[in-house]
Each structure stands twice: as structure tokens, then as C-alpha cells.
N, CA, C and O atoms as a Tripos MOL2 file, in Angstrom:
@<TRIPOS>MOLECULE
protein
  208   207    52     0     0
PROTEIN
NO_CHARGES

@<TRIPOS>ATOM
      1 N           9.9990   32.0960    5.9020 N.3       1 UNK1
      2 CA          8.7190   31.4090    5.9090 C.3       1 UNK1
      3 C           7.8040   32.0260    6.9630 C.2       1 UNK1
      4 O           8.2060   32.2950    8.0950 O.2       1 UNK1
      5 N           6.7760   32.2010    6.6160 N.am      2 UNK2
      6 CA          5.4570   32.8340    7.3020 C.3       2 UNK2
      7 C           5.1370   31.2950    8.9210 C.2       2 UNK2
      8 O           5.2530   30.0970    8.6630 O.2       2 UNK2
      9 N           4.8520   31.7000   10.0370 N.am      3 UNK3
     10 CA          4.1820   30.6050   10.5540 C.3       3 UNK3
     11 C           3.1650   29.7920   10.0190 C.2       3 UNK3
     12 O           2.8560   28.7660   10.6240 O.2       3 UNK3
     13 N           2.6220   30.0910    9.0110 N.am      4 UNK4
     14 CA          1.5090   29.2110    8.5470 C.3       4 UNK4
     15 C           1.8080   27.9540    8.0470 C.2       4 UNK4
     16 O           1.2490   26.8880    8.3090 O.2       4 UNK4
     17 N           3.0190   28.2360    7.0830 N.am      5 UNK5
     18 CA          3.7210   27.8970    5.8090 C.3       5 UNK5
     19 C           4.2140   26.6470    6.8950 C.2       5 UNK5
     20 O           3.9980   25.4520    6.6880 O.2       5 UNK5
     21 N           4.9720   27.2420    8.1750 N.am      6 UNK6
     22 CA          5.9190   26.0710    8.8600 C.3       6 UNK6
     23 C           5.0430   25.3880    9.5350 C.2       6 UNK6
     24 O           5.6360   24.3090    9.5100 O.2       6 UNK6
     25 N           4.1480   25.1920   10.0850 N.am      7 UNK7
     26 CA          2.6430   24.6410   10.6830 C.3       7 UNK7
     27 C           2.5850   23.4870    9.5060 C.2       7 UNK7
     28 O           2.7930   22.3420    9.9080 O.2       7 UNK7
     29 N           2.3710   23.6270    8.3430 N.am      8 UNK8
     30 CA          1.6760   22.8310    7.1780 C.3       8 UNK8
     31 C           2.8620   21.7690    6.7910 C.2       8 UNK8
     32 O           2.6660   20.7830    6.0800 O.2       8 UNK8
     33 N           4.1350   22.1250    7.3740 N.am      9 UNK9
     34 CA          5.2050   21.0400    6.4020 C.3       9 UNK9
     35 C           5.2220   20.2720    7.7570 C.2       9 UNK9
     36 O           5.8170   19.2190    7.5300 O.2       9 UNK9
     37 N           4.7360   20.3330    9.4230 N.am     10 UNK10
     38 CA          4.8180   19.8350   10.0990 C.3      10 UNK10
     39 C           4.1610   18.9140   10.4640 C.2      10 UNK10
     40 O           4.2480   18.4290   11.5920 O.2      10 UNK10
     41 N           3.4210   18.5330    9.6020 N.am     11 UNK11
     42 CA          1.8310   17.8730    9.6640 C.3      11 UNK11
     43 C           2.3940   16.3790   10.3400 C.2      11 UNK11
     44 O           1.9810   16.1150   11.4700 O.2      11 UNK11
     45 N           3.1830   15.5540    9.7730 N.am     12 UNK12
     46 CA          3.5090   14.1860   10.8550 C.3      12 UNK12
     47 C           3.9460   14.0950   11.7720 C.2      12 UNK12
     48 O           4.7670   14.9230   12.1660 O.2      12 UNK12
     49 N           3.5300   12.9310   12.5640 N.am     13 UNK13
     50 CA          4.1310   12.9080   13.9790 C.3      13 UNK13
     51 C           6.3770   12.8600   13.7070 C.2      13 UNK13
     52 O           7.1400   12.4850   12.8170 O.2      13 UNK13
     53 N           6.4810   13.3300   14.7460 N.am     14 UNK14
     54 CA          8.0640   13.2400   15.1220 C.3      14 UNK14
     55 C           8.9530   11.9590   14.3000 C.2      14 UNK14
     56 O           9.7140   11.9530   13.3330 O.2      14 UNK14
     57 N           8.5210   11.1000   15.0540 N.am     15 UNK15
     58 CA          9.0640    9.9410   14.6990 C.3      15 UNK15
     59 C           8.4610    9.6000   13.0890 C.2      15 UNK15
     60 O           9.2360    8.7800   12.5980 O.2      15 UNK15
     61 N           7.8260    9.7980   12.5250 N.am     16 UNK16
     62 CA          7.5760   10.0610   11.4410 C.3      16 UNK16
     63 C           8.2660   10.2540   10.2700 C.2      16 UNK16
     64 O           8.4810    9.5750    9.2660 O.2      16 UNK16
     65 N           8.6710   11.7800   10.8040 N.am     17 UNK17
     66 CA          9.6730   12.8650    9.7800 C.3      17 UNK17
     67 C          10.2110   12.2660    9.0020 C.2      17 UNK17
     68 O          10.0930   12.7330    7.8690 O.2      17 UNK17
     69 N          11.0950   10.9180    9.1300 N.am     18 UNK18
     70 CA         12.6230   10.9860    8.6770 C.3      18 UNK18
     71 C          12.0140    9.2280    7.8750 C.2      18 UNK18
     72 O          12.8120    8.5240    7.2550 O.2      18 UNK18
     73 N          10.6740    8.8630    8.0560 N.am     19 UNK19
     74 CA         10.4480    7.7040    6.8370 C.3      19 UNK19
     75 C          10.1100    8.3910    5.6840 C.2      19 UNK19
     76 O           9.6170    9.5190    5.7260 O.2      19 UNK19
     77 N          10.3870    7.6650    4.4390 N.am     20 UNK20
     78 CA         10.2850    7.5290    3.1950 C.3      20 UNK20
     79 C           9.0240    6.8160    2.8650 C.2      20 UNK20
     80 O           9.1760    5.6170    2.6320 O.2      20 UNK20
     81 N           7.8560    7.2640    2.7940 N.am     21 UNK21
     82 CA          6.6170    6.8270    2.3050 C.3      21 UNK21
     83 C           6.6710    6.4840    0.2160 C.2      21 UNK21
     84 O           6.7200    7.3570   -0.6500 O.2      21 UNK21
     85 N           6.6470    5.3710    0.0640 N.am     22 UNK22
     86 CA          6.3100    4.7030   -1.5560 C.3      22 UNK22
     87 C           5.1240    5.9980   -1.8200 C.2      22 UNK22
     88 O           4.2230    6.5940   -1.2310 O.2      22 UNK22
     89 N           5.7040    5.9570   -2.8980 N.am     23 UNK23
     90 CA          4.3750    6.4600   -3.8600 C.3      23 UNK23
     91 C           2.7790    5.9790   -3.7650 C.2      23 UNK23
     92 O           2.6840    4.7760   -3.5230 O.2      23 UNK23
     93 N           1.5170    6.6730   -3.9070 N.am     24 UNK24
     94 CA          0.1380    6.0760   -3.9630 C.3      24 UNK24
     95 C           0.2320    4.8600   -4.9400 C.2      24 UNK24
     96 O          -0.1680    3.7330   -4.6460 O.2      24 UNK24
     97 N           0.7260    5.1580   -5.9730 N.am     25 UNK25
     98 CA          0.4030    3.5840   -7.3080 C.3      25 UNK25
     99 C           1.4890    3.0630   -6.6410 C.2      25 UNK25
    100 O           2.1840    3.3460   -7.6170 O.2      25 UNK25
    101 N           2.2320    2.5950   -5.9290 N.am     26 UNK26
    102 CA          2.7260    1.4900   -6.0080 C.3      26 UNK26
    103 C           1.9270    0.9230   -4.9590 C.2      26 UNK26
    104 O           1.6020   -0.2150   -5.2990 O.2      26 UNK26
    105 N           1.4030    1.2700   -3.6620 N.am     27 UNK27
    106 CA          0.8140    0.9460   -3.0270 C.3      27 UNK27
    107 C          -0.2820    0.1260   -3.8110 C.2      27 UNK27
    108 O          -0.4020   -1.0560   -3.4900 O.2      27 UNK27
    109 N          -1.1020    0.6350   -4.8150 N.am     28 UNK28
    110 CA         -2.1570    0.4200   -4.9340 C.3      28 UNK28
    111 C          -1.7600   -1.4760   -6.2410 C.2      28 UNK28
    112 O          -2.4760   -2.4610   -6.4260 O.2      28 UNK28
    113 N          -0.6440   -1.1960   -6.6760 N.am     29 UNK29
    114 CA         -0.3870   -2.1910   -6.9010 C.3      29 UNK29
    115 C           0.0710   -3.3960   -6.3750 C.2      29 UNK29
    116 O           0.1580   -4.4880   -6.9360 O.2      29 UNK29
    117 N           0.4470   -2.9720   -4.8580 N.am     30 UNK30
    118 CA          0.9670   -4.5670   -3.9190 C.3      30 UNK30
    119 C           0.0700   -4.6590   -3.4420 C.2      30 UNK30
    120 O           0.0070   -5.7850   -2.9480 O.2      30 UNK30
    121 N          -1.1370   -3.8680   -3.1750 N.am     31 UNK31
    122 CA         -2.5500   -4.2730   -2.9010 C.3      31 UNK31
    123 C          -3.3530   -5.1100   -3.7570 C.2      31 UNK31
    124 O          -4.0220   -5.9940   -3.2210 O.2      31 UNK31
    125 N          -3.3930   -4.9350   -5.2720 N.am     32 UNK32
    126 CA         -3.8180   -5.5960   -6.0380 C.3      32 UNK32
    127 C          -3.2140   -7.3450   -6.1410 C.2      32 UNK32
    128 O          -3.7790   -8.4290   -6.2840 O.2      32 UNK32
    129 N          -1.8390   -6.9210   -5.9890 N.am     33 UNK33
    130 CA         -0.8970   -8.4010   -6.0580 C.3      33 UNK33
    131 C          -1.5450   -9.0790   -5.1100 C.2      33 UNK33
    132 O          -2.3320   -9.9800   -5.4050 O.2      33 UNK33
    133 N          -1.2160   -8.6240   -3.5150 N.am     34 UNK34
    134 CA         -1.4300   -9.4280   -2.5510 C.3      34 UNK34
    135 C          -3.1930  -10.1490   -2.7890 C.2      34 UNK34
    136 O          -3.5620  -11.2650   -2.4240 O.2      34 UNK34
    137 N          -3.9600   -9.1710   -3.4460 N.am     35 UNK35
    138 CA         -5.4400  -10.2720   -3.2070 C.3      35 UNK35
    139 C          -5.6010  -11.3200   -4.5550 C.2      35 UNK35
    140 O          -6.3580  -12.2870   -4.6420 O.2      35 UNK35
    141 N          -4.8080  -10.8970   -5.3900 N.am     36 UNK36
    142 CA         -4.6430  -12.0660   -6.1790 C.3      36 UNK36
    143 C          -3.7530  -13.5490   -5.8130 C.2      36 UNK36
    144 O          -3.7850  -14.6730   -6.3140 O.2      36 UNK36
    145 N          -3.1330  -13.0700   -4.9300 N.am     37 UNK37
    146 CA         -2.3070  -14.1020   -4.1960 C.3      37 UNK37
    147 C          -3.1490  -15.3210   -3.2110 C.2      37 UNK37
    148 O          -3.2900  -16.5310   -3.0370 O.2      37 UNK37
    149 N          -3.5440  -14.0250   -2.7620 N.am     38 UNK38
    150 CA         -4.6990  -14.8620   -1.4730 C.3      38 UNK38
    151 C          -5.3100  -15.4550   -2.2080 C.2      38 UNK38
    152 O          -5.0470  -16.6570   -2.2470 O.2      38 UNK38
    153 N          -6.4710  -14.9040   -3.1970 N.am     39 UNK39
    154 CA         -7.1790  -15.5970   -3.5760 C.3      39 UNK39
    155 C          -6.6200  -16.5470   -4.8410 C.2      39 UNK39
    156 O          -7.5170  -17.1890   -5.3880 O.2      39 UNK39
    157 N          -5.7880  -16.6620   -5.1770 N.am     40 UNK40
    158 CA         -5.3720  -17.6570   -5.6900 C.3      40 UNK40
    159 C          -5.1020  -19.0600   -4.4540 C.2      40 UNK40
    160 O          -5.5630  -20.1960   -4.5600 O.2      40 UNK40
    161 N          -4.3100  -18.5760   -3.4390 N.am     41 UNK41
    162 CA         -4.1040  -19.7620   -2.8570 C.3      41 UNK41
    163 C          -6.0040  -20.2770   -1.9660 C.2      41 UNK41
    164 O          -6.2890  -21.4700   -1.8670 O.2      41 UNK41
    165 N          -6.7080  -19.4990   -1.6050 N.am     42 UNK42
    166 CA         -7.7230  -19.6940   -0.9220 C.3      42 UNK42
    167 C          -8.9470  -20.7260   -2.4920 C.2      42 UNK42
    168 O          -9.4290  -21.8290   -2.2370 O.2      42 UNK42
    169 N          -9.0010  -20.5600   -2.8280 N.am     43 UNK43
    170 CA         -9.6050  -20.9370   -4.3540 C.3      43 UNK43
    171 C          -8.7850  -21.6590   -4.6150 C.2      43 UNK43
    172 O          -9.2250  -21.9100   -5.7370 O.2      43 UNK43
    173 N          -7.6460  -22.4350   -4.5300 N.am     44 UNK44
    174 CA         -6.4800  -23.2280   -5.5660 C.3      44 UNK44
    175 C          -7.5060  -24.5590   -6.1480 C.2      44 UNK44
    176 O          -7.6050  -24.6640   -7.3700 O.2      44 UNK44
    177 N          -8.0230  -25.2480   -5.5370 N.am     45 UNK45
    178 CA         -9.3160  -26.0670   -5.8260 C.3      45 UNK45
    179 C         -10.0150  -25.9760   -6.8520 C.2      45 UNK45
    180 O          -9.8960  -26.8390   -7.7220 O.2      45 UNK45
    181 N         -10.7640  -25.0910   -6.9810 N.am     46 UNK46
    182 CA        -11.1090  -24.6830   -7.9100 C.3      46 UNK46
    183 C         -10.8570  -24.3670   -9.0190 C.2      46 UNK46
    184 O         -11.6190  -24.4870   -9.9790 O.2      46 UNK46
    185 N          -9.2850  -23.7310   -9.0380 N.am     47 UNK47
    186 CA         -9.0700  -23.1020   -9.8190 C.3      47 UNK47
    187 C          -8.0270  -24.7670  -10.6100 C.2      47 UNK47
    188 O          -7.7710  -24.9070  -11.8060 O.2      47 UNK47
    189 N          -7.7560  -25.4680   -9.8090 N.am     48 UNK48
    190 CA         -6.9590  -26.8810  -10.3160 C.3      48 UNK48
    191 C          -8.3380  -27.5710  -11.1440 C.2      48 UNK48
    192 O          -8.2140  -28.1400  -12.2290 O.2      48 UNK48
    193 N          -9.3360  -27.4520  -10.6040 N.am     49 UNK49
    194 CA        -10.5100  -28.4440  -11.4960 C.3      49 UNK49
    195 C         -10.8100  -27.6740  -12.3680 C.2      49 UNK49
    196 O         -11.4820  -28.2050  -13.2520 O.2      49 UNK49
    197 N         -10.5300  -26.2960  -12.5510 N.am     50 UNK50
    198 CA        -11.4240  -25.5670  -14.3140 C.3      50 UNK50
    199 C          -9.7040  -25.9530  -14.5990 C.2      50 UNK50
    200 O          -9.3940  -25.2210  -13.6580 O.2      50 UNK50
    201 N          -8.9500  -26.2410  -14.8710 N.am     51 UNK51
    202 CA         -7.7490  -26.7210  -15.5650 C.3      51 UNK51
    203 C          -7.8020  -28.0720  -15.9990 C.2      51 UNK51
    204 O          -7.4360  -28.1880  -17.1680 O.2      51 UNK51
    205 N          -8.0770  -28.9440  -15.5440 N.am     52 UNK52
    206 CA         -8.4700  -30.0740  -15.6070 C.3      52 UNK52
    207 C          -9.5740  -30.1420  -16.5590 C.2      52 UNK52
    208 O         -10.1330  -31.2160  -16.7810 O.2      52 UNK52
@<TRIPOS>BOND
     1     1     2 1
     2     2     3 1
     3     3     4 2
     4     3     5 am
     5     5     6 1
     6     6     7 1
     7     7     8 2
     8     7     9 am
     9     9    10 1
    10    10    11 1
    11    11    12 2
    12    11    13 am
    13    13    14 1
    14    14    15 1
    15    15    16 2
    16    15    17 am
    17    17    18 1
    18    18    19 1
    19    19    20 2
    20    19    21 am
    21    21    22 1
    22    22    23 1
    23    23    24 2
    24    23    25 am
    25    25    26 1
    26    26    27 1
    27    27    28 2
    28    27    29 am
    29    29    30 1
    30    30    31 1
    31    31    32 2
    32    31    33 am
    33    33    34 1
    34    34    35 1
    35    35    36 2
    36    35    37 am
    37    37    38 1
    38    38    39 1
    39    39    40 2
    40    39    41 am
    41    41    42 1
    42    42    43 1
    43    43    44 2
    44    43    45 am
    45    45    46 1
    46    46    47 1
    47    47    48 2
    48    47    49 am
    49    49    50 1
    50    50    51 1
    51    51    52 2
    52    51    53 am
    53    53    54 1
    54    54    55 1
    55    55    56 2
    56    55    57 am
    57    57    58 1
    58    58    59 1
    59    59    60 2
    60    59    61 am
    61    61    62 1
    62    62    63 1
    63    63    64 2
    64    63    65 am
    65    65    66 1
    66    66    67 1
    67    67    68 2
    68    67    69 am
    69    69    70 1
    70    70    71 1
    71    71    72 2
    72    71    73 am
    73    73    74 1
    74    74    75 1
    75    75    76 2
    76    75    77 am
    77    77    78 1
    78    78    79 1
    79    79    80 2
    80    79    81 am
    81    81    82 1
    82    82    83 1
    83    83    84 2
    84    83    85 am
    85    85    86 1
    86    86    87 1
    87    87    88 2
    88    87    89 am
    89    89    90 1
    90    90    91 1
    91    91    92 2
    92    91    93 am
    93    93    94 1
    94    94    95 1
    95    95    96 2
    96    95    97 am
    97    97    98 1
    98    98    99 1
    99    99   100 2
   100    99   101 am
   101   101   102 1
   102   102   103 1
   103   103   104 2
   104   103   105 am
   105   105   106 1
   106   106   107 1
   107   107   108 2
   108   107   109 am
   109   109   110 1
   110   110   111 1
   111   111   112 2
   112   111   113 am
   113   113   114 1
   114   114   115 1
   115   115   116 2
   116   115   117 am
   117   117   118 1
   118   118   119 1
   119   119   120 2
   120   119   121 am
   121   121   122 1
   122   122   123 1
   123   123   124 2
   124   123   125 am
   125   125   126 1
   126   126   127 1
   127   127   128 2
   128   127   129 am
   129   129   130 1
   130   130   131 1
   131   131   132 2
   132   131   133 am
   133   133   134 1
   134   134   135 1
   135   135   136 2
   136   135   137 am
   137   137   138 1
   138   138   139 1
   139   139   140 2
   140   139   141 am
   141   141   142 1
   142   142   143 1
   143   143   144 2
   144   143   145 am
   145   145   146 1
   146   146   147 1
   147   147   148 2
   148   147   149 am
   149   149   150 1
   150   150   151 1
   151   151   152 2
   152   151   153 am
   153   153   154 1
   154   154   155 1
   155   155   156 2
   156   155   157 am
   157   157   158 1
   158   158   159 1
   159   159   160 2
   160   159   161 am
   161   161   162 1
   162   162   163 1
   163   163   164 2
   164   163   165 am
   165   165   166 1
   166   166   167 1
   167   167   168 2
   168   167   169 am
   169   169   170 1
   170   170   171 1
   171   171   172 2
   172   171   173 am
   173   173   174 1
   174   174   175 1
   175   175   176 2
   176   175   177 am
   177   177   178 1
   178   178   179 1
   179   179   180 2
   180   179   181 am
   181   181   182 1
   182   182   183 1
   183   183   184 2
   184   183   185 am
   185   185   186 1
   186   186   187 1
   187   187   188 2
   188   187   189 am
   189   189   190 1
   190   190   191 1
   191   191   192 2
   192   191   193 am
   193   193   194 1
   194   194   195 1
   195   195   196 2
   196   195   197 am
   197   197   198 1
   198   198   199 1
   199   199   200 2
   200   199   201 am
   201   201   202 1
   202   202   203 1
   203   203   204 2
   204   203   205 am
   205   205   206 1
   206   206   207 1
   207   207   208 2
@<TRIPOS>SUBSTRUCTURE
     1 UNK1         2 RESIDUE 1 A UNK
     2 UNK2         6 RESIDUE 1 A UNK
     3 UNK3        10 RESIDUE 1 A UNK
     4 UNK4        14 RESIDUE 1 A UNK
     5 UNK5        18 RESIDUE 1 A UNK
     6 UNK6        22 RESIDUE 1 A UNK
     7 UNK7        26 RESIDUE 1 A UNK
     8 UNK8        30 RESIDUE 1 A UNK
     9 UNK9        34 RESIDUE 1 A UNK
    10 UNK10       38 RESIDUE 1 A UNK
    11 UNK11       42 RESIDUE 1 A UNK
    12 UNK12       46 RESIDUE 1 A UNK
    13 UNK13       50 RESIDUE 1 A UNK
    14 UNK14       54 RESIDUE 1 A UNK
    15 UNK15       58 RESIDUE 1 A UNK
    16 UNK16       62 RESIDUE 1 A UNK
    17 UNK17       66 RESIDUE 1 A UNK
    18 UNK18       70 RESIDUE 1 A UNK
    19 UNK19       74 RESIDUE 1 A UNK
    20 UNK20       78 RESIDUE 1 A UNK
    21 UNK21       82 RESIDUE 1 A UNK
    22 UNK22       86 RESIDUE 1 A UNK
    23 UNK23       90 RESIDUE 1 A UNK
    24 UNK24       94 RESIDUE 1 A UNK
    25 UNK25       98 RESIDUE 1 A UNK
    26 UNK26      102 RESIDUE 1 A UNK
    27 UNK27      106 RESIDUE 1 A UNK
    28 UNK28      110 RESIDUE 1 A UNK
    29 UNK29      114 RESIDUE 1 A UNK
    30 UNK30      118 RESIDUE 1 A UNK
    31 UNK31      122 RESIDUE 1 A UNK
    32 UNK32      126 RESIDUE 1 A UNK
    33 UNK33      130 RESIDUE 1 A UNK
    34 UNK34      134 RESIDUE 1 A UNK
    35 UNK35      138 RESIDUE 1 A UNK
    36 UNK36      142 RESIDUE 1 A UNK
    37 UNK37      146 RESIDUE 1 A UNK
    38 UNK38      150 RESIDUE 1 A UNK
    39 UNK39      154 RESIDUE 1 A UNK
    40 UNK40      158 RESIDUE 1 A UNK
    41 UNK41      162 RESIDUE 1 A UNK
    42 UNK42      166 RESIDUE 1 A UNK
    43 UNK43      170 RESIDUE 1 A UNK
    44 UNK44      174 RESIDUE 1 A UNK
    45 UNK45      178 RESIDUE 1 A UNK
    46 UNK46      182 RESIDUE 1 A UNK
    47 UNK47      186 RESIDUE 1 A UNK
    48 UNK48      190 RESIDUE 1 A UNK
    49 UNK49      194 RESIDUE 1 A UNK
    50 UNK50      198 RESIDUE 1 A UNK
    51 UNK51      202 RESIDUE 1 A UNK
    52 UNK52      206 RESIDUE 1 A UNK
């Protein structure tokens, strides 16, 4: 490997290295969950009287 090459795979900090980062879409789906959550419980009011 060229120094360049080993520079570029070094890019995170130390303590870093050795986590296992999830995939972008799953992220982007416990993001989606969690504000449907919230806003389900923050709204529950509302959302009990259009049921009613």
C-alpha cells in the first residue's frame, strides 16, 4: 500500500476503529420510528378525539 492509500483507511479516531457502525437506512428508519413515537405520545389527545 502506497502512504496515501493508508492515510484514507485511517480516517477515525482510535477508539473508534474496532465499533461496528449500522448501515445509513437503518438509521434513517429508527429515526423515522422514533418521531412517530413521540409524536404519537405528545398528540395522544388528539389523536383519542378524531377516534371517537
Amino acid at each position: 500500500m502506497t502512504k496515501e492509500n493508508k492515510e484514507n483507511e485511517e480516517l477515525r479516531p482510535s477508539k473508534m476503529r474496532g465499533v461496528a457502525f449500522p448501515k445509513a437506512k437503518y438509521g434513517v428508519f429508527v429515526a423515522i420510528i422514533i418521531i412517530v413515537i413521540v409524536n404519537a405520545i405528545y398528540y395522544k389527545d388528539v389523536l383519542v378525539s378524531l377516534i371517537k
